[in-house]
Backbone as a printed PyTorch tensor [residue, N CA C, xyz], in Angstrom:
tensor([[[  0.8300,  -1.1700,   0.0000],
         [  0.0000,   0.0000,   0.0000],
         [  0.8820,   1.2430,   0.0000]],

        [[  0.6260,   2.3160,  -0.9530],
         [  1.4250,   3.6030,  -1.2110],
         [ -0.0560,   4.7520,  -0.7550]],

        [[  1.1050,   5.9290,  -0.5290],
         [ -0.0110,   6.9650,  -0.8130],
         [ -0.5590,   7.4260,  -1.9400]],

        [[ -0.1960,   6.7440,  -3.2360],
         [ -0.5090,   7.1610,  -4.4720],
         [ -2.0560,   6.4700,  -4.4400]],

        [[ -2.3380,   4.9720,  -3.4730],
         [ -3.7730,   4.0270,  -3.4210],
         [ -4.6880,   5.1170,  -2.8400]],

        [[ -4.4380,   6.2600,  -2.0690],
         [ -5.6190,   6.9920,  -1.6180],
         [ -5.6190,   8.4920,  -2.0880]],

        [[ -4.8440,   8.6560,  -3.0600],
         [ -4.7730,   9.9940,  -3.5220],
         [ -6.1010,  10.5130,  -3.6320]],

        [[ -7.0430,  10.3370,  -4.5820],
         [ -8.3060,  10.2510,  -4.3780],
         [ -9.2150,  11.0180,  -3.3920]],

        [[ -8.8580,  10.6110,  -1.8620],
         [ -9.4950,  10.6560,  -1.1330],
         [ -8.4300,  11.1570,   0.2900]],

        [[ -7.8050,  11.1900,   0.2360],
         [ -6.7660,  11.9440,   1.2400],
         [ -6.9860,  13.5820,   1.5650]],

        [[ -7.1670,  14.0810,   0.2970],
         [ -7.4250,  15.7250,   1.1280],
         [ -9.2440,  16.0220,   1.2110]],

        [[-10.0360,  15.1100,   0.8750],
         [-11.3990,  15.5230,   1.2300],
         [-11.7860,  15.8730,   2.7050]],

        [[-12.8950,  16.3750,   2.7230],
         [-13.1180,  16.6770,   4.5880],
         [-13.4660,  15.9030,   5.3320]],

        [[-13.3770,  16.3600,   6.5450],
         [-13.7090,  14.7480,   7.7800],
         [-15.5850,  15.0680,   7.5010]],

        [[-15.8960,  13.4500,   7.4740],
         [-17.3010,  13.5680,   7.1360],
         [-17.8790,  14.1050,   8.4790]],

        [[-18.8580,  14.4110,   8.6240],
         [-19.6910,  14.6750,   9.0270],
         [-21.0290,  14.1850,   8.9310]],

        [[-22.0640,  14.0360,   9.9560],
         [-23.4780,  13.3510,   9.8070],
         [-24.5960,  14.5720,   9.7070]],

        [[-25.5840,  14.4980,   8.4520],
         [-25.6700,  15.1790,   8.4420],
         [-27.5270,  15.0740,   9.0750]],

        [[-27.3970,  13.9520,   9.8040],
         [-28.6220,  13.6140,  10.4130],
         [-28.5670,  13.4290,  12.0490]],

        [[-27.5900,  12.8360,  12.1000],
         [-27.2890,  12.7170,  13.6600],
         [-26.6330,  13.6010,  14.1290]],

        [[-26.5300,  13.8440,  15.7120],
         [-25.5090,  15.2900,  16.1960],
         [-24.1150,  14.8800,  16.3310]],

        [[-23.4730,  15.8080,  16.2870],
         [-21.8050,  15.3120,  16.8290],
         [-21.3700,  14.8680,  17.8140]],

        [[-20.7150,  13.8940,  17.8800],
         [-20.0260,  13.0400,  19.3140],
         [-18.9970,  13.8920,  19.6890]],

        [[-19.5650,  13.9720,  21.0510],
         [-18.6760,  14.8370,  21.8830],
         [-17.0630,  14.3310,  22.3580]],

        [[-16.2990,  15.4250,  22.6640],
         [-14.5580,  14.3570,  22.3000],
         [-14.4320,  13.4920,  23.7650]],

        [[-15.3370,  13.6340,  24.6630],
         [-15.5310,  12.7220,  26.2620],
         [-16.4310,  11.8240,  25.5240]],

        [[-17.5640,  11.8380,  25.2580],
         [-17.8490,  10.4140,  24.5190],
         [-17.1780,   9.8040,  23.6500]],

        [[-16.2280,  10.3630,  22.5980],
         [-15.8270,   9.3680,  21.6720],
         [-14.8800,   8.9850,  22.6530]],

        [[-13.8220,   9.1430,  23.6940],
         [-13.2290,   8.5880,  24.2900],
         [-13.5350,   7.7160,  25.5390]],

        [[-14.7310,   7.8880,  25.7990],
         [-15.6760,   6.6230,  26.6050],
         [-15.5440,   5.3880,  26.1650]],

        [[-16.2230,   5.8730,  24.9630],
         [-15.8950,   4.2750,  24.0520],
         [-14.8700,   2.9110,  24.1330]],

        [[-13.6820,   4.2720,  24.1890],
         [-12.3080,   3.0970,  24.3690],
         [-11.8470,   3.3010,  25.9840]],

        [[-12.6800,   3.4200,  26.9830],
         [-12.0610,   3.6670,  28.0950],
         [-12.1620,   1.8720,  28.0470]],

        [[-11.0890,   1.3600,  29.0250],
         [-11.3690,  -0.1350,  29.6690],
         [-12.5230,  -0.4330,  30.0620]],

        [[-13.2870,  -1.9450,  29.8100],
         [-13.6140,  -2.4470,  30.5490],
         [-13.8240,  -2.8770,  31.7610]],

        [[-14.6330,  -2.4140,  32.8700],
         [-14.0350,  -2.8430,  33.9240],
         [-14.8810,  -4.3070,  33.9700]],

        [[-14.3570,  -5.3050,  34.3200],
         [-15.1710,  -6.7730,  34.5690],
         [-14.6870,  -7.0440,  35.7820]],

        [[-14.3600,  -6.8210,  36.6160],
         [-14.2320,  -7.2800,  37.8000],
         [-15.1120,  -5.8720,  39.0320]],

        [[-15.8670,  -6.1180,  39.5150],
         [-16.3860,  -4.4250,  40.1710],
         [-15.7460,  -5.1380,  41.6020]],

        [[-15.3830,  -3.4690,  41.9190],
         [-15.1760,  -3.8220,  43.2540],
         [-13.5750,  -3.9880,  43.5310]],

        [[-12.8380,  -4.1590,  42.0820],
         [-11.6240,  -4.8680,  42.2440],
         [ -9.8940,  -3.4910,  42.1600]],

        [[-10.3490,  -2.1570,  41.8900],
         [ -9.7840,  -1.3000,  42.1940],
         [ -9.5090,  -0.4940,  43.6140]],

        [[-11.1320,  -0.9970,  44.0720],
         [-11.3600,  -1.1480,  45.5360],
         [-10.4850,  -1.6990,  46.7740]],

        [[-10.5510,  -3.2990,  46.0750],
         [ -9.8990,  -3.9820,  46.7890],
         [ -8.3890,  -3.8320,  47.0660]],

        [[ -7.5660,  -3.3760,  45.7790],
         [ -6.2690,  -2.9760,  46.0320],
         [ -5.4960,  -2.2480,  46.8320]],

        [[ -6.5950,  -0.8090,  46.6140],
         [ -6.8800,   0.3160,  47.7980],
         [ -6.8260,  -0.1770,  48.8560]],

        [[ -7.7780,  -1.1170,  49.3960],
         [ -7.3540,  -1.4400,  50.6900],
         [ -6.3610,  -2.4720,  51.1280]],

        [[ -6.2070,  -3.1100,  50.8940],
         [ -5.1650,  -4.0210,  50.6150],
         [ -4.1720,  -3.5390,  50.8000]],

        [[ -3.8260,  -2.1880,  50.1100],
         [ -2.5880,  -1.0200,  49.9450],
         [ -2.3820,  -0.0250,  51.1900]],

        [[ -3.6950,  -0.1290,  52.1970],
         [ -3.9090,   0.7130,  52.8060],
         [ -2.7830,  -0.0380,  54.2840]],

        [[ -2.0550,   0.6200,  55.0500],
         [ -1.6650,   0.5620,  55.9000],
         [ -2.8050,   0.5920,  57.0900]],

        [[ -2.1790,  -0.2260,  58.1330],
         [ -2.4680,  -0.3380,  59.8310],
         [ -1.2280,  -0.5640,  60.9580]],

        [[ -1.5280,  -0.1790,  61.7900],
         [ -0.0910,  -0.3570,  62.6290],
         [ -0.5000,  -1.5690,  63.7620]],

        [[  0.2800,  -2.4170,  64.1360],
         [ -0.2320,  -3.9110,  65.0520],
         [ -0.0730,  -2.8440,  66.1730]],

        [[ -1.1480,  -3.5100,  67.1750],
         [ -1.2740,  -2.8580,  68.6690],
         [  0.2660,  -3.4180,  69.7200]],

        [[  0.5690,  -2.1960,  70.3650],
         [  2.3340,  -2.6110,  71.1800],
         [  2.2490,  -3.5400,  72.0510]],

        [[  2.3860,  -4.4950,  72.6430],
         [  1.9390,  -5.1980,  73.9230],
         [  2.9080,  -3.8840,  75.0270]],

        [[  2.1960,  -4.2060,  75.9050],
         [  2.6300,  -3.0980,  77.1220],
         [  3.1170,  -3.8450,  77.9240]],

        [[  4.3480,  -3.6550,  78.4120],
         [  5.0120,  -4.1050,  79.4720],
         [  4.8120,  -3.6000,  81.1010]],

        [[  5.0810,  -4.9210,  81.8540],
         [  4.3860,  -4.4380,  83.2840],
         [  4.9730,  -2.6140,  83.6820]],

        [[  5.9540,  -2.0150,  83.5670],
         [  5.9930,  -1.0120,  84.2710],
         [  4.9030,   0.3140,  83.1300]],

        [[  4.7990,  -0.0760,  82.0100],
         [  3.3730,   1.0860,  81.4210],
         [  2.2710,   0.6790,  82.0280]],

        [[  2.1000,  -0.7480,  82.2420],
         [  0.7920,  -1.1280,  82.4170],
         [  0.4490,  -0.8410,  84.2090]],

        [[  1.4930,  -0.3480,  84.8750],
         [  1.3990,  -0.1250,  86.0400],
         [  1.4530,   1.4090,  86.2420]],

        [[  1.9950,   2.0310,  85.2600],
         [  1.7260,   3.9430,  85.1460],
         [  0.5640,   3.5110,  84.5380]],

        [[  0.0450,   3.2450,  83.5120],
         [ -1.9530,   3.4500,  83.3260],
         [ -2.5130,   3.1750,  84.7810]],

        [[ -2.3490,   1.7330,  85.4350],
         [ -3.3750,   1.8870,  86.6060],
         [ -2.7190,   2.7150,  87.2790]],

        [[ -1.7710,   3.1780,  87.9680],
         [ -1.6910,   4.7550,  88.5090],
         [ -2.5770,   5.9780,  87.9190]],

        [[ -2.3770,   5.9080,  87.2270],
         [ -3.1550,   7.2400,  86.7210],
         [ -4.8320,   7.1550,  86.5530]],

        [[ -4.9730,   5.4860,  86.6620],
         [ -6.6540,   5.6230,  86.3460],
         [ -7.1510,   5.4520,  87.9640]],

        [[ -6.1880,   5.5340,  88.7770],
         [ -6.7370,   5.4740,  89.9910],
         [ -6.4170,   7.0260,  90.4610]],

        [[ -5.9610,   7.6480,  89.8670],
         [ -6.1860,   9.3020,  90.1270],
         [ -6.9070,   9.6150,  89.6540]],

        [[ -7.0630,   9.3440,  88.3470],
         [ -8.7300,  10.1780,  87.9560],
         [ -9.6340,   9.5410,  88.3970]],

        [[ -9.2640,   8.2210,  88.7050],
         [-10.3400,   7.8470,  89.9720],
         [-10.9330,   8.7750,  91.2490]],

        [[ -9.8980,   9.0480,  91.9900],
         [ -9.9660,  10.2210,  92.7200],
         [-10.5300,  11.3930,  92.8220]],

        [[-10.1920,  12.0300,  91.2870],
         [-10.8070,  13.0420,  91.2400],
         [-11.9360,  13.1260,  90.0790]],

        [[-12.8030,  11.7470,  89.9200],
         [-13.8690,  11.4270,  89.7990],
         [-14.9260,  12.6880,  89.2190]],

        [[-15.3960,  13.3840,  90.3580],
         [-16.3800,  14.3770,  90.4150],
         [-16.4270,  15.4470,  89.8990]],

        [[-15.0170,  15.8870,  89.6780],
         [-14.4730,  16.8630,  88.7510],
         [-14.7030,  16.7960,  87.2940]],

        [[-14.8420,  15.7410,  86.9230],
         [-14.8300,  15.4700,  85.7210],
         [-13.7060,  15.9350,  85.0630]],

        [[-12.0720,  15.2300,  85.4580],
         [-10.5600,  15.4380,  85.2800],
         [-10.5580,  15.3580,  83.6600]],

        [[ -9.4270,  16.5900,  83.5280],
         [ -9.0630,  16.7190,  81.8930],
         [ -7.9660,  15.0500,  81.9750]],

        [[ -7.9200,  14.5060,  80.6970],
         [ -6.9190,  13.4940,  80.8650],
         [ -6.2750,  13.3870,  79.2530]],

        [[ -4.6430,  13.6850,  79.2740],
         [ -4.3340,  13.0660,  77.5980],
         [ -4.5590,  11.4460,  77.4940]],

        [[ -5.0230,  10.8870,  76.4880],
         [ -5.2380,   9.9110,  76.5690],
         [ -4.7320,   9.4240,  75.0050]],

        [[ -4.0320,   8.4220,  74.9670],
         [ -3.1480,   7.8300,  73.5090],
         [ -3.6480,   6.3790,  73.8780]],

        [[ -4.2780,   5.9980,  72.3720],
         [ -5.1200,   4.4140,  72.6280],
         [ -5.2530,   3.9810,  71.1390]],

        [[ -5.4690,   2.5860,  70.9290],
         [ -5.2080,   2.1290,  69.8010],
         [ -6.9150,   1.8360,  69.3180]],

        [[ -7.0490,   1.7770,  68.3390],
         [ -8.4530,   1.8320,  67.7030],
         [ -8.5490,   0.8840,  66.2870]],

        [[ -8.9110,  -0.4160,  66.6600],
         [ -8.8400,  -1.3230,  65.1140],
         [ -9.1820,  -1.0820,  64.3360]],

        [[ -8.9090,  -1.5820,  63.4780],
         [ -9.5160,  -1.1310,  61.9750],
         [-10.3480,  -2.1480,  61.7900]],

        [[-11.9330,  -1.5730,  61.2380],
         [-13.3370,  -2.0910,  60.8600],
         [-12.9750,  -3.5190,  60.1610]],

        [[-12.0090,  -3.4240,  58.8410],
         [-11.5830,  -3.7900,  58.0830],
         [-10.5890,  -5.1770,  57.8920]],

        [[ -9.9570,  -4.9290,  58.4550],
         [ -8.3780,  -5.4280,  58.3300],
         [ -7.8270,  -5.4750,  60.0480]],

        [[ -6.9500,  -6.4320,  59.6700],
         [ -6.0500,  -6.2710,  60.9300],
         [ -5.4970,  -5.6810,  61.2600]],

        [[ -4.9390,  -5.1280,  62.4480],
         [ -4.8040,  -3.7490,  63.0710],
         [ -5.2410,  -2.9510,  63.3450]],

        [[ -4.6710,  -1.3780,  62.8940],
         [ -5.4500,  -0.0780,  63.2020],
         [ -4.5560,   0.6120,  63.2400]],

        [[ -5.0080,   1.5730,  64.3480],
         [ -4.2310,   2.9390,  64.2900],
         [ -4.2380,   3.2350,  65.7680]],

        [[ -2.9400,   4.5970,  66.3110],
         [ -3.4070,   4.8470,  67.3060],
         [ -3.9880,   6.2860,  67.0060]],

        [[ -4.5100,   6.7310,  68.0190],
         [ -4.9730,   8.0370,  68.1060],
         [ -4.7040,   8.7360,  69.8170]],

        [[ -4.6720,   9.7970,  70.0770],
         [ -4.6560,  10.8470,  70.9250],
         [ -5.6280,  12.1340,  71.0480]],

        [[ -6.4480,  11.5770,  72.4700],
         [ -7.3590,  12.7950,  72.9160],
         [ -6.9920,  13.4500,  74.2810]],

        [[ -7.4760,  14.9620,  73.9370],
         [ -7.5030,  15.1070,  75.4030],
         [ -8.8040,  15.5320,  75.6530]],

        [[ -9.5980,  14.6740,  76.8100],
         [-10.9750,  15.1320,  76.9200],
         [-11.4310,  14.9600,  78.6830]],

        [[-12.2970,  15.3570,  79.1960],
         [-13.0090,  15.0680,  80.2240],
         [-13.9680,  13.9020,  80.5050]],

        [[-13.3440,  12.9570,  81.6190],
         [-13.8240,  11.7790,  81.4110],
         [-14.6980,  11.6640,  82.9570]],

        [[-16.2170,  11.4830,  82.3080],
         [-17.1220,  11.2010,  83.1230],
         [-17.2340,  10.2450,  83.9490]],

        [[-16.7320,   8.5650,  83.6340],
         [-16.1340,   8.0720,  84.8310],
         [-15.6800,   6.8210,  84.0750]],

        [[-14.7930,   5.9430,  85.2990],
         [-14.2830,   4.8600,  84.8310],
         [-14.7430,   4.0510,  84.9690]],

        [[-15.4740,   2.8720,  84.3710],
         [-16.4700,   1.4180,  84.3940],
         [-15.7570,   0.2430,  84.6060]],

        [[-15.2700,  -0.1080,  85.9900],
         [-14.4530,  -1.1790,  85.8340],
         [-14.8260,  -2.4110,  85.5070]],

        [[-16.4410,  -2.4940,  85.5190],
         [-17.0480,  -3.9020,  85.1410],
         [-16.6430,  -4.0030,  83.7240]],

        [[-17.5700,  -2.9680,  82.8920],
         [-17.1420,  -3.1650,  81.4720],
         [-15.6840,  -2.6900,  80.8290]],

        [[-14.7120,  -2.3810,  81.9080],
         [-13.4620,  -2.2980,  81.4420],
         [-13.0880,  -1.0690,  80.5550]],

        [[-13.7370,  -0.2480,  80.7270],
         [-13.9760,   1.5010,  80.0070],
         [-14.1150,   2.6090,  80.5670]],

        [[-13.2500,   3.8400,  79.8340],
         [-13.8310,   5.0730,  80.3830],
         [-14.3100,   6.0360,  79.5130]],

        [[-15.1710,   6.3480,  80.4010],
         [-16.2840,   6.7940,  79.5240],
         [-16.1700,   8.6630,  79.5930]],

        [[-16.1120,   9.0500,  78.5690],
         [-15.8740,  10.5450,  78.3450],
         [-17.0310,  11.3720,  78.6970]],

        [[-16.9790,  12.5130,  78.9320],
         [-17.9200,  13.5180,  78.9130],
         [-19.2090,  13.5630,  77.7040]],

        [[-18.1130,  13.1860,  76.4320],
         [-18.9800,  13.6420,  74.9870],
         [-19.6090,  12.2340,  75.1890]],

        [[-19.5950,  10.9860,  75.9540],
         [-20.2510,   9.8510,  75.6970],
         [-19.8040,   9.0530,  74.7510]],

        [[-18.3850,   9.3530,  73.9760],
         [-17.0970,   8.3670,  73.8900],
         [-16.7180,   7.2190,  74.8990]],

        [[-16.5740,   5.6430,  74.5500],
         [-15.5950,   5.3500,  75.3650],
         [-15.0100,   4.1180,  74.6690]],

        [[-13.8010,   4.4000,  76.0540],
         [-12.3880,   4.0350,  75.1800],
         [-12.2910,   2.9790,  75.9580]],

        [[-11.9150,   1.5670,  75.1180],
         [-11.7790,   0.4770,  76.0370],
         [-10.1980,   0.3600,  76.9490]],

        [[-10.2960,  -0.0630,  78.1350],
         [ -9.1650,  -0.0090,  78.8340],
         [ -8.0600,  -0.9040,  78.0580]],

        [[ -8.2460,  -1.6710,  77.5600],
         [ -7.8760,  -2.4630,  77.5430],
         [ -6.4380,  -2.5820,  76.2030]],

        [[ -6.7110,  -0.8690,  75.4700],
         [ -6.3400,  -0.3280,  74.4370],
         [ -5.8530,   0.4170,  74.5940]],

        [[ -5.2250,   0.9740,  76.2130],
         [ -4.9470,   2.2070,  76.1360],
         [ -3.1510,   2.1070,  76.1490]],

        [[ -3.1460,   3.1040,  75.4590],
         [ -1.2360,   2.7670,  75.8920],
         [ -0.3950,   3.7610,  76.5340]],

        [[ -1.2590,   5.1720,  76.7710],
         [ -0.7930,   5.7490,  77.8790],
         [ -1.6760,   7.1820,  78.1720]],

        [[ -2.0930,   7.1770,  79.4730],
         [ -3.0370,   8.0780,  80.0410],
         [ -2.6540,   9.3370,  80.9920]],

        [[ -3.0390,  10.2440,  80.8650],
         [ -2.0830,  11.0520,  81.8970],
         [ -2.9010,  12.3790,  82.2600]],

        [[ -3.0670,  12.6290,  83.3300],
         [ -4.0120,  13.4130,  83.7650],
         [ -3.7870,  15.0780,  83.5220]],

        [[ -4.0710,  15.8650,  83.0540],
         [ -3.7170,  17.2820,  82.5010],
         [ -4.7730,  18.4500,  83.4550]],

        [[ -3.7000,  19.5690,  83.2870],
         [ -4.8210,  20.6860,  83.8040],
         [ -5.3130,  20.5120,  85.3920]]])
């Protein structure tokens, strides 16, 4: 095949329809976007990809500064004590999680159900905490 086979027809104009409207240049490129056949599966990578951090095991002398300190805000109970509080929080998802850090006013400590329970009606299981410390 030469360019001499389409001489003919090489400089005529791009057709046009002169019944239907023009395809817009996001639709004509719809057309050839991929297939997706798997749903759900760009998703999955995402999380998959997504990081969590494993919870620290606490050794007896942290785990003996938390009950110090939850037996002071024990104490000062009635006050409703400011406390920083750093605690680990799983992920819905996947194994692990994350930690996080509040500082809030905690309405009291539930030793049956092993929680303390915040002012805003947050609570944080004891059992997660990795270090508590009474502020203010």
């Amino acid at each position: 095949m030469s360019h001499s086979d389409y001489q003919d027809i090489i400089h005529l104009p791009h057709h046009q329809s002169a019944t239907g409207p023009h395809m817009s240049l996001h639709d004509r490129a719809a057309q050839f976007a991929p297939f997706a056949a798997l749903r759900g599966y760009d998703d999955e990578i995402c999380e998959t990809a997504r990081l969590t951090d494993k919870q620290h095991e606490l050794n007896d002398e942290q785990i003996a500064a938390i009950n110090r300190q939850l037996n002071l805000l024990t104490e000062h109970i009635k006050s409703a004590p400011k406390a920083k509080i750093t605690y680990f929080v799983p992920d819905e998802r996947k194994e692990g999680g994350q930690y996080a850090t509040i500082e809030a006013n905690i309405r009291r400590i539930d030793e049956v159900q092993k929680q303390i329970i915040l002012t805003s009606g947050e609570c944080i299981e004891i059992a997660n905490l990795f270090s508590i410390e009474m502020s203010g």
